[in-house]
N, C-alpha and C positions, 0 to 999 in steps of 0.2 A: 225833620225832612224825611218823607218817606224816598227808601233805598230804590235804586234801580240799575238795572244791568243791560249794559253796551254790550253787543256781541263784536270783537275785533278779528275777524277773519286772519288765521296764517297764511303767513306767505310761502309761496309755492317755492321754495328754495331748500338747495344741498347744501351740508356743510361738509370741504373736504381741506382736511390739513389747513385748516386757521382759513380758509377763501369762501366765501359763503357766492355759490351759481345759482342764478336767479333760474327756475323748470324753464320751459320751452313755454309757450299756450298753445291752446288747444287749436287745432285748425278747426273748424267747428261751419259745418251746411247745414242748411235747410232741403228738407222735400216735401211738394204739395202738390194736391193733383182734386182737378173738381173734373165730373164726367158727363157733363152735360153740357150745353151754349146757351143755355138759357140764362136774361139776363141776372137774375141774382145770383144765379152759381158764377158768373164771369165775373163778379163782383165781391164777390165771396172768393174768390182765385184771387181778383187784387190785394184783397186786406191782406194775405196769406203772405203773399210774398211781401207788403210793406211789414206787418208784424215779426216775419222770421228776421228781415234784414234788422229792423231796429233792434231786437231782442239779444240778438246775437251780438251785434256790436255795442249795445252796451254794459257788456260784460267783459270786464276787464281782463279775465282767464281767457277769453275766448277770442282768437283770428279768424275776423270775417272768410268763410271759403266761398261764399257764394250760394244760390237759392237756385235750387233746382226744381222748376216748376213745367207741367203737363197739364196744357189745356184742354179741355173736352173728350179726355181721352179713357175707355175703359179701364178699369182697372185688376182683371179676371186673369190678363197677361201682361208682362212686361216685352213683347216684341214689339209696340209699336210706340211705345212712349220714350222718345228719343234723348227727353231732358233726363230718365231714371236713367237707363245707358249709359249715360255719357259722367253720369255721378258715379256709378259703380269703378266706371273705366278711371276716371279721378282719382278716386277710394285706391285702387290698384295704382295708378302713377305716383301713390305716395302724398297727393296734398291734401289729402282728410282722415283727421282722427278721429271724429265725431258727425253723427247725423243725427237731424231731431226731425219726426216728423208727428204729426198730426195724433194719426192712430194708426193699427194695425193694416183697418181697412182702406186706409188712404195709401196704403205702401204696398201693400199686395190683398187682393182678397183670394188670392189662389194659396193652398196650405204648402205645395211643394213650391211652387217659387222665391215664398216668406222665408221657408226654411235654408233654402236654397243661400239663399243671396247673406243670409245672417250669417248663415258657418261658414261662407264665403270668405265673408270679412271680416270673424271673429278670427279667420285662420289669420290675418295680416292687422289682427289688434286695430279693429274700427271698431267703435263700438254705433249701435243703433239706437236711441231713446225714443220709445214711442210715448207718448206724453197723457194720452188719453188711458191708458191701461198702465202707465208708470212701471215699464219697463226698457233697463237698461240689457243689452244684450249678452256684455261682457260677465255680468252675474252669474254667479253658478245657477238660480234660482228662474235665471230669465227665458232660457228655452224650453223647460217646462209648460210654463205660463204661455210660451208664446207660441207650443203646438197644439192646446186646447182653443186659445184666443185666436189664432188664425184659421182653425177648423171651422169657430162658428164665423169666422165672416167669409168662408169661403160657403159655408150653407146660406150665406144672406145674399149671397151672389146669385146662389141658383134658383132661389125664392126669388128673387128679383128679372131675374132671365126667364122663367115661368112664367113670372106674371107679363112681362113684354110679351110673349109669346103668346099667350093667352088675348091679348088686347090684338093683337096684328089678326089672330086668326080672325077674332069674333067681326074686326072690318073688312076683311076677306069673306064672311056672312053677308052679312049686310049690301056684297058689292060695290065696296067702296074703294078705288082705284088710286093707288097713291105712287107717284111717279118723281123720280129729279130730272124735273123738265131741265136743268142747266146739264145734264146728261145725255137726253134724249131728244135725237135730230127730227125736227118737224112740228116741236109742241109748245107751248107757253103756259102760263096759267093766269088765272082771272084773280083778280083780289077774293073770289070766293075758296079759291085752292081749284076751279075747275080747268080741267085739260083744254087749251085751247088750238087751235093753229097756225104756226108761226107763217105763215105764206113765203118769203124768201127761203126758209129752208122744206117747206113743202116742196117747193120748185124741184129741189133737189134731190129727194125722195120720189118723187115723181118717175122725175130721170134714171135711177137705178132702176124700178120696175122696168120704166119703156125698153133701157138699154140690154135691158136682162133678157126678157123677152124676142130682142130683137138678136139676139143668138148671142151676146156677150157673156164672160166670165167675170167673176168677181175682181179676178186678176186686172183684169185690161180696162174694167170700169171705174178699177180705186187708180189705173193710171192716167185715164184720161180726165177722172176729177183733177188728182195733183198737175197736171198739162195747162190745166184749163185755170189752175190757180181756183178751186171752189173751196172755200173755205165751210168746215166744220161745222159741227156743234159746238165745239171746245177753241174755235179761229183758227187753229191751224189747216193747212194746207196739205198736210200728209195724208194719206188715205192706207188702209188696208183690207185686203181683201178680206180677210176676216170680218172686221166692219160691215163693209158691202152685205157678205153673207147673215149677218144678224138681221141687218135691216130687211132683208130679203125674206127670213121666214118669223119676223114678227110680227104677231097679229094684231099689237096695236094700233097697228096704219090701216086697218082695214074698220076701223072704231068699234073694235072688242078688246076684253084683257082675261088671260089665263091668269089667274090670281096663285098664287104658291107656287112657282115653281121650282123654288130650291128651300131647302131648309134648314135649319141647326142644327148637325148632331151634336155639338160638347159645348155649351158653355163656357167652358175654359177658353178653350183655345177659339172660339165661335168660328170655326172650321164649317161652312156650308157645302152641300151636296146639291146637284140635282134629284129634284124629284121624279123621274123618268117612269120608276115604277110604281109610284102610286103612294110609296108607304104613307107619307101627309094625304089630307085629303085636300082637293083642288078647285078651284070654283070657275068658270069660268062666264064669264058677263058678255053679253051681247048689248050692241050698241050704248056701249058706255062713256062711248068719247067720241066728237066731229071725226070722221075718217080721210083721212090722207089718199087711200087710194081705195078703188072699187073694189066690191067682194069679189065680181066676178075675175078682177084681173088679180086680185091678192090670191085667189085659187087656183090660175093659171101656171103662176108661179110658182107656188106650191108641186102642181104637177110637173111643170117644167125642173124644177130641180129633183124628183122623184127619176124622171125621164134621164137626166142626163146620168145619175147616179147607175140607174143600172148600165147605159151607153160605155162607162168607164169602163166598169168590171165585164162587160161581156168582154170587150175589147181591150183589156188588160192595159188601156193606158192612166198615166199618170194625171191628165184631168184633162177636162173636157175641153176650154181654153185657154191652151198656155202662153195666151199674151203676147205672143211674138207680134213685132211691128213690120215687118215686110212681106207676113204673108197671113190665109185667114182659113187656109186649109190646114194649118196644125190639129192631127187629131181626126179630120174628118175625110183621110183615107183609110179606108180599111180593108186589108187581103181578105180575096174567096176564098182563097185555100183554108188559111188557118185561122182565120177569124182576127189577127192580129190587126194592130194601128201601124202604120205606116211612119217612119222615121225620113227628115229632110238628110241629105248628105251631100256633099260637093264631091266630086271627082277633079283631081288638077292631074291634067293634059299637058304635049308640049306648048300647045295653043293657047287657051284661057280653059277656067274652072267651068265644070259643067257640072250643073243643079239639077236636084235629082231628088227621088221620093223611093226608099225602099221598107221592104217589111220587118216589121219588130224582130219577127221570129227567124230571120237567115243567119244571123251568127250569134244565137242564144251562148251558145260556148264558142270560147275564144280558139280562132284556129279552124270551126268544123263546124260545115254548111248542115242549116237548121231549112227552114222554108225555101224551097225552091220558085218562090211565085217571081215574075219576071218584075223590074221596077218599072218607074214612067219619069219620064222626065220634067223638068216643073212646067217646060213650057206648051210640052202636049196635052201638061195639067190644064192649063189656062184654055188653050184650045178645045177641050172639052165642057168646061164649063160656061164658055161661052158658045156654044153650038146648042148644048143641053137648051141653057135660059131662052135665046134664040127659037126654040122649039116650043115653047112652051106662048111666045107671044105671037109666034106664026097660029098659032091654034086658041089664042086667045079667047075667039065666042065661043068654043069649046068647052074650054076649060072652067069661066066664069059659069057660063050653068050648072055645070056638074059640080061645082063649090059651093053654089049657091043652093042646091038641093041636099046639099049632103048639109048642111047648117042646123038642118032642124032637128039631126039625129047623132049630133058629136057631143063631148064632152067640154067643159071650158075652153080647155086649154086646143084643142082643136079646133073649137068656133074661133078661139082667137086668131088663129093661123090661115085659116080660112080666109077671116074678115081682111087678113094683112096680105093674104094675095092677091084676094078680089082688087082692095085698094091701088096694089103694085102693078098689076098685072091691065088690071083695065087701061093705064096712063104710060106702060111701059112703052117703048122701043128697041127695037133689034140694038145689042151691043157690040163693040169694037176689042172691048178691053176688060179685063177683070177690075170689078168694084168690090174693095175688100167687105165697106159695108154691108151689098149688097149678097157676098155670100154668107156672113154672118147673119140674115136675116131668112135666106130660103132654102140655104143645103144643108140637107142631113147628112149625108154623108157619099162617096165616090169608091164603088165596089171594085177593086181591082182582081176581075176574072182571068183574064191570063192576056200574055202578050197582043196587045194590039185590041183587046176587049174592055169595056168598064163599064158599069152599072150606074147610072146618076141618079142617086135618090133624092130629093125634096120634100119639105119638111111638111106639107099638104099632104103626103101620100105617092105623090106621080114617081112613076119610074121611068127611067129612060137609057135604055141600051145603046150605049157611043160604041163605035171602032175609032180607033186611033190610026190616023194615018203613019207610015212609018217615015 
C-alpha cells in the first residue's frame, strides 16, 4: 500500500501550569472596492463581497468581522469612500485583527495613502494581506514590497486619469456636449443621449430671466420661488440665490456650451479648478442644444448683471437687491454728495416711529459725523416716486416716440428696456400709490441732492428733477 501523508493542523493553544488556553481567533475583514457602475463591475462588487463573507467564515481560525465594500467609487483617495473609513475607524475601535483585500490597487492606488494607513495599523498589530501580490503587512519583508508595489499602481492611476482626460478632451473636439440633465434645470435627454427640453421646468428658467430683468435680485427671486412652492431640479423647494445666479449667466439656455471650463490639476486628489484663464484649451459650440431662452435676452442679462456690478461698487453697497419685503428702494437711493447708498432707519419719538432713509456715509465712525447730506423721509420717498412715474405718463406721446427712435441705435439690453416701457407706458395710468413691482421694473435710482431736492433717474435714460415738499 503506497504511503501517504495527512497534514493535522496545530492547534492554536498555550500551555500554562498543566491548563492548556485555547488562542483567541482572529477577528478577520474583508475590503473591496470596484470603480465604475457599470454592469459587470456591479457584479463583480457582488461575488466580492459573497466570496470574502464565505471565505472567511469558513475558517475556522478566523471571526467573521464583516465586509467592507465601496461601490463605484475611485480609488486614487480614500476621502470619499465611506465603507474604507469606517473599517480603518473599526481597526482603531479594536474589532479587527486582520484584513484581506484583493490587491494593492483595490486598497489604495495612491503611494502615501497605502503607506499611510499600513503603518497606521501596523502601529496597533492589524495586519493587512493583500492577496494578489501575497503580502502580509506585519512581515518585516512586507513594506518593502509594498512601497515599490504601490508606486506602480499609483502610476497606473495616472496612466489611467490621462487616458480619461485625453477621451473628454478629444469630445470636447468634436463638439460633443455632455451634461447630467438629472442636474441641470430645464433639459432632458432623448434615448439618443441628445439635450432635450423639459417644458415644466423651462417655465421656470424662463421666469428668472423675465424676473431678473424686471429689476429683481437673485436674492428676492430664489424667495419668491421657495413662496411660490416651485419645485427644483432635484424636487425640492428651497432655492438659492447662488442658483439663481448660475442659471442666470449660463450659456446653455441660450442653445450654446463653453465646453472645459474647469479642470484636473492632481489626479490624486482630482482637485478641479476653473479654467478662467485659459491654461486648458476651451471650445465653445454654438447652437448645440434647443434653447430655453433668446440670444438676445440671454445677452441682456449678461449686460444687466455687468450693469449692476459696477452700480454696487461705485455706490459702495452691499448688493444691488437686498430682498427686503416691504420696501423696493433698498439700494436705489443714492447721495449727491458723496456718492454713497442710502440706508433705511427708524427714528422712535414720543409719538410713533418715524421711517426714514439716510446716507451710508454720516456715521462712517462711531460717534463722528461723516456726510452731511440731509435724509428723506420714506414717505416723501413714496411721494416722489409717484409724481416722477405720474410725469412721465402725462407726456406719454412724448416719450414713446423718443423711445421708439432711439431703438434702432441701443444696445440689447437698452432695446430691452426700451421695448418694456413702450409696453408700460403706452397702457399706463396716473398712480395713487407705490407699486413695489413696478419700481423694480423702471427706477434706476433717486439722487438725493440736498434738502428738499432729488434726482429721479429711470432705467430708459429720463431724468427728472422733484422738490419735495416739506
Amino acid at each position: 500500500m503506497a504511503r501517504s501523508v495527512t497534514c493535522i493542523p496545530a492547534r492554536q493553544t498555550i500551555a500554562t501550569e498543566g491548563n492548556t488556553i485555547e488562542i483567541p481567533k482572529k477577528r478577520v475583514a474583508a475590503y473591496c472596492r470596484v470603480s465604475t457602475d457599470e454592469d459587470g463591475q456591479l457584479s463583480s462588487y457582488q461575488n466580492q463581497v459573497q466570496f470574502y463573507t464565505e471565505h472567511i467564515k469558513s475558517n475556522r481560525a478566523y471571526e467573521f468581522a464583516g465586509v467592507y465594500a465601496d461601490e463605484g467609487i475611485s480609488g486614487t483617495n480614500t476621502k470619499k469612500r465611506e465603507q474604507f473609513n469606517k473599517m480603518i475607524q473599526d481597526c482603531k475601535n479594536g474589532k479587527i485583527d486582520l484584513i484581506i483585500t484583493k490587491s494593492i490597487s483595490r486598497f489604495a492606488r495612491n503611494t502615501l495613502d497605502c503607506l499611510q494607513y499600513v503603518r497606521e495599523l501596523k502601529e496597533i498589530e492589524v495586519e493587512i494581506f493583500f492577496e494578489k501580490e501575497h503580502i502580509f503587512t506585519l512581515d518585516s519583508k512586507g513594506e518593502v514590497l509594498l512601497t515599490i508595489l504601490s508606486s506602480l499602481a499609483q502610476d497606473e492611476s495616472r496612466s489611467i486619469s490621462e487616458n480619461t482626460t485625453w477621451g473628454v478632451r478629444r469630445r470636447f473636439e468634436q463638439g460633443r456636449v455632455t451634461v447630467n440633465e438629472k442636474k441641470f434645470l430645464g433639459y432632458d435627454k432623448d434615448e439618443e443621449g441628445n439635450l432635450i427640453i423639459n417644458k415644466q421646468q423651462a417655465k421656470i428658467v424662463r421666469r428668472i430671466y423675465t424676473e431678473y430683468l424686471n429689476g429683481k435680485g437673485p436674492t428676492r427671486i430664489a424667495k419668491e420661488l421657495e413662496r411660490d412652492r416651485v419645485k427644483g431640479v432635484t424636487g425640492t423647494t428651497k432655492w438659492y440665490a447662488s442658483t439663481i445666479d448660475k442659471i442666470l449667466r449660463n450659456e446653455k439656455y441660450k442653445g450654446d456650451a463653453l465646453l472645459q471650463k474647469t479642470y484636473t490639476v492632481d489626479f490624486l486628489t482630482k482637485k478641479r479648478v476653473k479654467n478662467d484663464e485659459g491654461k486648458v484649451t476651451q471650445y465653445y459650440v454654438q447652437e448645440s442644444h434647443p434653447a430655453i431662452i433668446e440670444h438676445e435676452m440671454w445677452e441682456a442679462v449678461q449686460l444687466e448683471i455687468e450693469r449692476r456690478k459696477q452700480y454696487v461698487e461705485k455706490h459702495k453697497l452691499q448688493k444691488y437687491d437686498y430682498g427686503l419685503e416691504d420696501t423696493a428702494f433698498a439700494g436705489r437711493i443714492i447721495c449727491g454728495e458723496c456718492g454713497r447708498g442710502y440706508y433705511r432707519k427708524t427714528w422712535h419719538s414720543n409719538s410713533k416711529p418715524i421711517k426714514l432713509w439716510q446716507c451710508g456715509a454720516k456715521y462712517q465712525e462711531k460717534g463722528k459725523i461723516g456726510c452731511t447730506n440731509s435724509h428723506i423721509y420714506a414717505q416723501k420717498l413714496n411721494e416722489v416716486f409717484i409724481n416722477a412715474f405720474n410725469a412721465l405718463v402725462e407726456n406719454k406721446e412724448t416719450c414713446l416716440m423718443k423711445w421708439k427712435e432711439e431703438l434702432q441705435e441701443v444696445d440689447v439690453l437698452k432695446a430691452y428696456r426700451l421695448k418694456q416701457f413702450i409696453e408700460l407706458i403706452a397702457e399706463a395710468d396716473r398712480i395713487e400709490e407705490v407699486d413695489k413691482e413696478l419700481v423694480f421694473k423702471v427706477l434706476d435710482k433717486v439722487m438725493v441732492i440736498d434738502k428738499g431736492k432729488v434726482i429721479v433717474n429711470f432705467l430708459d435714460g429720463t431724468e427728472l428733477e422733484c422738490a419735495m415738499e416739506s
